[in-house]
C-alpha positions as CSV (number, residue, x, y, z in Angstrom):
1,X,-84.5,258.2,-64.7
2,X,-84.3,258.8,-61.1
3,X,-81.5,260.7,-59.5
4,X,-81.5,258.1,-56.7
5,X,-81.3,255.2,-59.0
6,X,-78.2,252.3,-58.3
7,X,-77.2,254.2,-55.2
8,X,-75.6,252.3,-52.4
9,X,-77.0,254.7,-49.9
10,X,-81.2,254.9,-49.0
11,X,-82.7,258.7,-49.8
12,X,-83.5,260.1,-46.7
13,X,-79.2,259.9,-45.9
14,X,-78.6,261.0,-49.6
15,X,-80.5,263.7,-49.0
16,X,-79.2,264.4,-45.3
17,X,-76.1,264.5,-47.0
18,X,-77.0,267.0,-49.8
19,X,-78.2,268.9,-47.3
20,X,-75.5,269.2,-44.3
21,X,-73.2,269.9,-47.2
22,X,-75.3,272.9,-48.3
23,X,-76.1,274.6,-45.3
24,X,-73.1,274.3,-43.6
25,X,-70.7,274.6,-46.3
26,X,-68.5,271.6,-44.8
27,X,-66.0,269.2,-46.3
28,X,-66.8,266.1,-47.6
29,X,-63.8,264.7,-45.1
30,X,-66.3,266.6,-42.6
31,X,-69.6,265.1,-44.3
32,X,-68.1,261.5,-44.3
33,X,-66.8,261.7,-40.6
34,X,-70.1,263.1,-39.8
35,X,-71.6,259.9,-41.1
36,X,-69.4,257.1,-40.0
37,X,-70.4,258.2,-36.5
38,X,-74.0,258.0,-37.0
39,X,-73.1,254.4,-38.5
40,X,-72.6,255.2,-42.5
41,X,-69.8,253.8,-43.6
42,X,-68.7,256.4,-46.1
43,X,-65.2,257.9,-46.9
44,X,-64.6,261.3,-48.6
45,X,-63.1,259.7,-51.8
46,X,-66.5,258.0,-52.6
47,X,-68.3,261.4,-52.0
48,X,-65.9,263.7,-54.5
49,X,-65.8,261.4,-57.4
50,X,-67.7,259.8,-59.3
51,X,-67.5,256.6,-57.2
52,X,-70.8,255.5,-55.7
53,X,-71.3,257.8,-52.6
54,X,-73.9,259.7,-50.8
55,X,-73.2,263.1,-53.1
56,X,-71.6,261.0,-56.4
57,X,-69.9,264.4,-57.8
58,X,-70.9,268.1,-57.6
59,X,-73.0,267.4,-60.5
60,X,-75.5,265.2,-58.2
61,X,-75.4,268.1,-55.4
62,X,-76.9,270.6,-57.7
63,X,-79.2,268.3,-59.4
64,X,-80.5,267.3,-55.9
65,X,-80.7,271.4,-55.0
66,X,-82.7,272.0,-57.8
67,X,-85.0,268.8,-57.0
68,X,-85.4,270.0,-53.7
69,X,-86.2,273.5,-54.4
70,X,-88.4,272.3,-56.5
71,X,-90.0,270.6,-53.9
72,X,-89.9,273.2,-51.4
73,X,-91.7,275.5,-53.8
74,X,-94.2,273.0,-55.3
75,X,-95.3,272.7,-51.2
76,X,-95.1,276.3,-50.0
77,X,-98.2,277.5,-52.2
78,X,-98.9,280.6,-53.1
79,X,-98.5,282.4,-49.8
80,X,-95.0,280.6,-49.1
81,X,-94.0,281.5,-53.1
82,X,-94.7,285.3,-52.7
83,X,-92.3,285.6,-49.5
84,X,-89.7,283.1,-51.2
85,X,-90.1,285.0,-54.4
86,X,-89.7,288.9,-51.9
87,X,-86.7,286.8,-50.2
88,X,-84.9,287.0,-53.4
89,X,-85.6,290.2,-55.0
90,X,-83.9,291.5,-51.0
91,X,-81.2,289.3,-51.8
92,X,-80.6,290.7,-55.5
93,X,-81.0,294.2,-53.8
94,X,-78.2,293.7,-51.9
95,X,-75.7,291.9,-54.1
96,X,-76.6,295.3,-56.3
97,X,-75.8,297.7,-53.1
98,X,-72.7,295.1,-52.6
99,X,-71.7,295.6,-56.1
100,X,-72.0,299.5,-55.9
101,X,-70.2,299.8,-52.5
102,X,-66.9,298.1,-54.4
């Protein structure tokens, strides 16, 4: 079963959506405003429940993550998966130095 199945919305602004609201770290009063003035009609009760929305629930944001990631990896090949995999062993060195420092 698809994760874009009986969804009011077409994928390309789910995933707009998914991704505004992980990059920026906004609202989803923010997300929806953002969307009724490019022409969504959205409100941010049908993107924080279960309603039918753009994001559904948290739930659907992290299953959309991981399908993206998944994604992102699958095209990077093995040159883009080496400096993605680096990228994160610098990022675990420094929660550990962060860690330490407290």
């Amino acid at each position: 079963m698809s994760l874009f199945t009986r969804r009011p919305f077409p994928v390309e602004i789910t995933l707009l959506c998914v991704r505004w609201y992980c990059k920026y770290r906004i609202s989803y009063r923010d997300l929806a405003e953002m969307m009724s003035e490019r022409g969504v009609a959205v409100d941010h009760l049908h993107c924080q429940t279960a309603a039918a929305g753009p994001l559904y629930n948290h739930s659907a944001v992290m299953a959309l993550t991981h399908l993206l990631a998944t994604r992102i990896m699958d095209l990077a090949g093995p040159a883009g998966r080496r400096r993605l995999s680096n990228i994160e062993v610098l990022h675990e060195a420094l929660g550990d130095i962060e860690g330490a420092v407290k």
